[in-house]
C-alpha positions as CSV (number, residue, x, y, z in Angstrom):
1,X,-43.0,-6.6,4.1
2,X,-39.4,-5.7,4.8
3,X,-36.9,-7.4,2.2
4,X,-34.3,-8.4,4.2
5,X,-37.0,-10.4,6.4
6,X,-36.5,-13.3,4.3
7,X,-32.9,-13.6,4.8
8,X,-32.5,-12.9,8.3
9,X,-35.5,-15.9,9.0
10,X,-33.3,-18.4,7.1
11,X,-29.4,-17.4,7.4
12,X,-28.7,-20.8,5.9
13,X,-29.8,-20.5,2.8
14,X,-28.7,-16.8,2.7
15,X,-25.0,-18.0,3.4
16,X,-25.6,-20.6,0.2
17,X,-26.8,-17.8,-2.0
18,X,-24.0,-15.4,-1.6
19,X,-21.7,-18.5,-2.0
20,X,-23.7,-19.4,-5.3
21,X,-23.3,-15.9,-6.2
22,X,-19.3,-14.8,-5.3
23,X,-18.6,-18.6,-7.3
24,X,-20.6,-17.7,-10.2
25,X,-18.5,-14.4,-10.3
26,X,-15.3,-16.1,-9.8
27,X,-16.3,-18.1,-13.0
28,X,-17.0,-15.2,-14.8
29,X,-14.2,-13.5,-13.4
30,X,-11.7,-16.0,-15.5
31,X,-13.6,-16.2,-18.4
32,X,-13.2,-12.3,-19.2
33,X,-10.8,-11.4,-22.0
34,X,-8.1,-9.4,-19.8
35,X,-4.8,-7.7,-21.4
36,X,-2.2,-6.5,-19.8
37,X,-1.3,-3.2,-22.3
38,X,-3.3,-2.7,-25.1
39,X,-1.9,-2.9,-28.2
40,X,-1.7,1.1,-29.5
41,X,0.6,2.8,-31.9
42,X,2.5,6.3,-29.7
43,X,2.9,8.9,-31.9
44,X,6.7,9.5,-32.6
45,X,8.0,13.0,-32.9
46,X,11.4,13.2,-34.2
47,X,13.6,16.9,-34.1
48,X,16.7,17.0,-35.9
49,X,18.5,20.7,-35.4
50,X,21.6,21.2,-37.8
51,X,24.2,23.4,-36.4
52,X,26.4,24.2,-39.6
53,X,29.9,23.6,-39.6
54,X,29.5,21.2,-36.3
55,X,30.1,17.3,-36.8
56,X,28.1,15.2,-34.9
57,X,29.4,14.7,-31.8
58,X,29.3,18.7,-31.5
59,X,25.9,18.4,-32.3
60,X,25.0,15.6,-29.5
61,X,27.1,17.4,-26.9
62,X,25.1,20.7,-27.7
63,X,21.6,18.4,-27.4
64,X,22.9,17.4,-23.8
65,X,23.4,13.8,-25.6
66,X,26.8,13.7,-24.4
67,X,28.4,15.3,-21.3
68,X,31.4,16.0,-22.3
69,X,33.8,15.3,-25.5
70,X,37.6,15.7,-26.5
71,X,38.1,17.5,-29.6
72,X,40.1,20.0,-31.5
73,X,39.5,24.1,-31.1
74,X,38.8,24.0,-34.9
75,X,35.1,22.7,-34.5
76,X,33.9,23.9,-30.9
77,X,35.1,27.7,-31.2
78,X,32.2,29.4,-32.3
79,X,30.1,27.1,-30.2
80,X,32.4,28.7,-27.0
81,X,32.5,32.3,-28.5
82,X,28.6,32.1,-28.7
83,X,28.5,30.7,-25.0
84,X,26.6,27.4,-26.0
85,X,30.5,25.5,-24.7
86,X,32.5,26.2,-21.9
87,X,36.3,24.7,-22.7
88,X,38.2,22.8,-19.6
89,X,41.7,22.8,-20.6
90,X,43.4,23.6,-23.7
C-alpha cells in the first residue's frame, strides 16, 4: 500500500490535518521561552602602557585616543625626537 494513497483519496481531511498541525505549532510556537541576547558576562581586557615623563594627554595622543593636542615642547620632545610625534607649528 502506498502512504500517500490515503491522503490523495480524501484531500479534505488532508487540508484539515495540516491545518490541525501548522495551528498546533503556532501554539507551541508562542509558548517557547525566546530571548533576545542571552544574558553572558564578555571577558574585559584592560592595557595600560606608562610612557614616563608623559602626562596623560601625551599618553592618549600616543594610543591614537586623541588626534591631535596643543601643548608645550617640554612634554612631547622626546616623543618627536623618537619619531612617535610629528610637530605642526612651533
Amino acid at each position: 500500500m502506498n502512504p500517500s494513497r490515503p491522503f490523495i483519496i480524501r484531500p479534505v481531511a488532508t487540508s484539515l490535518l495540516m491545518a490541525a498541525i501548522v495551528l498546533a505549532g503556532a501554539v507551541g510556537y508562542k509558548q517557547l521561552p525566546v530571548s533576545a541576547l542571552p544574558e553572558v558576562d564578555y571577558p574585559i581586557i584592560e592595557i595600560q602602557t606608562f610612557y614616563p615623563g608623559a602626562g596623560p594627554a601625551v599618553m592618549a595622543l600616543l594610543g591614537g585616543q586623541i588626534d591631535a593636542l596643543s601643548t608645550g615642547p617640554s612634554s612631547v620632545m622626546q616623543h618627536v625626537r623618537a619619531g612617535k610625534l610629528r610637530v605642526l607649528a612651533h
